[in-house]
N, C-alpha and C positions, 0 to 999 in steps of 0.2 A: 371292442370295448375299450374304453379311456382307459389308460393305469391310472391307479390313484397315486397322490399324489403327499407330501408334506411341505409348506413353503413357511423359508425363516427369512429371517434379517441378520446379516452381518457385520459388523463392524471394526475398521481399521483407522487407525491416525500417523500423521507424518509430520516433521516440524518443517516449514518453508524459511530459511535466512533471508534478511533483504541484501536484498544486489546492488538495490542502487537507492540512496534519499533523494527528494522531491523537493525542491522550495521553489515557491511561484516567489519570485518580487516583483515590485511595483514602484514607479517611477513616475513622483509625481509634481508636476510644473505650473506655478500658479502667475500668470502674466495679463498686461493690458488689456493684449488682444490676441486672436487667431494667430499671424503668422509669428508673434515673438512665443508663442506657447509651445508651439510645433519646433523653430528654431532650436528653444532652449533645451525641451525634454528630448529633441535628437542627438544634441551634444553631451548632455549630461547621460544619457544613454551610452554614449560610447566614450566618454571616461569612466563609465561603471564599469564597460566590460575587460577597460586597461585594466585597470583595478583587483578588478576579479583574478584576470589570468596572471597578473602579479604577483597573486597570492597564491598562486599553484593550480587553478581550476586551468583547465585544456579548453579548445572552441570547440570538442563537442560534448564538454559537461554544459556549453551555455548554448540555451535554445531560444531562438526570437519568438516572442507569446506578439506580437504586436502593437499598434498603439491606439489611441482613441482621445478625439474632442469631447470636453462637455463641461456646458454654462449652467451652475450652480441655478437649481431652483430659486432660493433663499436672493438669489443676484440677479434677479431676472432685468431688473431697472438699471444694473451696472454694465460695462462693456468686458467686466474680467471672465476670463476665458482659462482653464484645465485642462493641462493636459498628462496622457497616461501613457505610460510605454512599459511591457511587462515583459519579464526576462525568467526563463527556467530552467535552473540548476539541477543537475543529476549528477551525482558521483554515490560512490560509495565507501568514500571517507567522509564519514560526521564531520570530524573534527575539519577537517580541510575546508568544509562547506563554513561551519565557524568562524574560523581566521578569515574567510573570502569578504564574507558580511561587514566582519566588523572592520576590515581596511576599506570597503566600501563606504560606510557611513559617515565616514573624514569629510565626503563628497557632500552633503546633505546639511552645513553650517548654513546657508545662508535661510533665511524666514519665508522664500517662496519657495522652497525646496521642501520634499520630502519623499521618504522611501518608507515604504507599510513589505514584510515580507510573511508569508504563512506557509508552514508545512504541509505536503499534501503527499497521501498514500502512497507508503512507497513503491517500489517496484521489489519482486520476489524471485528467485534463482526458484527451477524446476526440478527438484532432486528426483531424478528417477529413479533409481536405484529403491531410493526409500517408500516412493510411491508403492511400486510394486512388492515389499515386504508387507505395506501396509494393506494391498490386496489378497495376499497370503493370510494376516494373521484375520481380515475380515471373513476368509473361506474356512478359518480353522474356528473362528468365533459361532458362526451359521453351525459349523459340525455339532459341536458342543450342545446348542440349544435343538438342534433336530434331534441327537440322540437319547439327550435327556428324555424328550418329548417321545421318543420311541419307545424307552425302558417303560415310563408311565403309563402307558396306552398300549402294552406288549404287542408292539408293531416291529418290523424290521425294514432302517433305509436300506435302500436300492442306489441304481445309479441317481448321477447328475441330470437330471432333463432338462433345467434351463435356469439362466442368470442373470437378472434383470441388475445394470448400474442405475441406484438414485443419486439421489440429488446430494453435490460436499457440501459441510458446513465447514466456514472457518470464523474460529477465536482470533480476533484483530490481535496486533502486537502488542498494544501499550503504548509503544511509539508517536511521537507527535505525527500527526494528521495520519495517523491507524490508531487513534485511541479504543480503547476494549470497554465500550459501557457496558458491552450485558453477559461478557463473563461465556461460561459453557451456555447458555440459553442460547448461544446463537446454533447450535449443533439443531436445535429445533426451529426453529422458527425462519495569539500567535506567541509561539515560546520560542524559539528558539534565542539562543544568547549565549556571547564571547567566552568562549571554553576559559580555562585557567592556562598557565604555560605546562608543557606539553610534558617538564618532570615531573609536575604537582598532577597529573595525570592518571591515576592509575590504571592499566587495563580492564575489562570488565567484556563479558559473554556476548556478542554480538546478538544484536533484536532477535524473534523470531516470532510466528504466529504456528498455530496449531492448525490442521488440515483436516478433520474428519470426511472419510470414506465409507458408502454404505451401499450394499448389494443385496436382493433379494434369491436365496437360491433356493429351488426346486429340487424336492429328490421322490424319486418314486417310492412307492410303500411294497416292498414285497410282498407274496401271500406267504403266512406261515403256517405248514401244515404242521 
């Protein structure tokens, strides 16, 4: 005969720091034709990336996104020609990533020029340590609600029989390109710009997002005689 059984739900949270910011830029080259398009945005490409490591970024905070042709719909009768060459920043100093852009920008005076950059999700350091507390207070959370549920029902848990892992939810950071629209709901279901100088600064808590953890455990039901 089956033991019977009692099965809850438990739950655990951990906070995740980012490791590292994201910024896509974009390099954009507005010329006659084809090859002065291509010329122009390979050169202006790599006085971006002087630029960049001038200001403190390393060559592997900067990743080659690549480039691309393309003839304005709106221009179809004209012979001018776009081109695009896209560069992505990862560090995990904000501010640094700040001061890169905006010594960049210098580049971008003349009217065929243009640079568009946007935030994208950053990257998140793995804290194991905290994971697995957050596994613990999810097994003492289940306890809690089994026993409750035992006293009410004058049952008695037994062992562990079995522990099924669902599915995390995560609370985005806030942070640009991790905006938080929907808040704890998610448990169920371009800004960036030239810092101030570095006294006028104050420190402030590095980002974080919230990590919910959630296990179903089984526990046999003893008999009580």
């Amino acid at each position: 005969m089956k033991n019977e059984f009692i099965e809850v739900t438990g739950e655990g949270e951990y906070q995740e720091r980012i490791e590292k910011y994201i910024l896509e830029l974009r390099i954009e080259v507005r010329a006659s034709d084809e090859e002065k398009a291509l010329k122009d945005v390979f050169s202006l490409k790599d006085k971006t990336v002087i630029e960049l490591k001038r200001a403190g970024l390393a060559t592997d905070n900067i990743i080659d996104g690549g480039h691309e042709l393309w003839k304005p719909w709106y221009g179809r009768k004209k012979t001018g020609k776009c081109a695009y060459y896209k560069l992505i920043l990862e560090t995990g100093d904000e501010n640094l990533l700040s001061k890169s852009i905006e010594r960049a920008t210098l580049l971008f005076q003349e009217q065929r020029f243009n640079m568009t950059y946007e935030m994208k999700q950053p990257k998140y350091e793995n804290p194991i340590e905290a994971e697995k507390q957050a596994i613990n207070d999810a097994f003492e959370n289940a306890m809690k609600k089994a026993s409750a549920i035992a006293v009410s029902s004058s049952i008695e848990i037994g062992n562990l029989l079995q522990v099924t892992e669902l599915s995390k939810s995560k609370r985005n950071s806030g942070s640009y390109g991790d905006e938080d629209w929907f808040g704890d709901e998610s448990r169920f279901g371009s800004a960036l710009v030239a810092g101030a100088a570095e006294e006028d600064n104050p420190a402030m808590k590095k980002t974080e997002r919230t990590v919910w953890i959630r296990y179903k455990f089984r526990f046999e039901i003893n008999q009580v005689t």
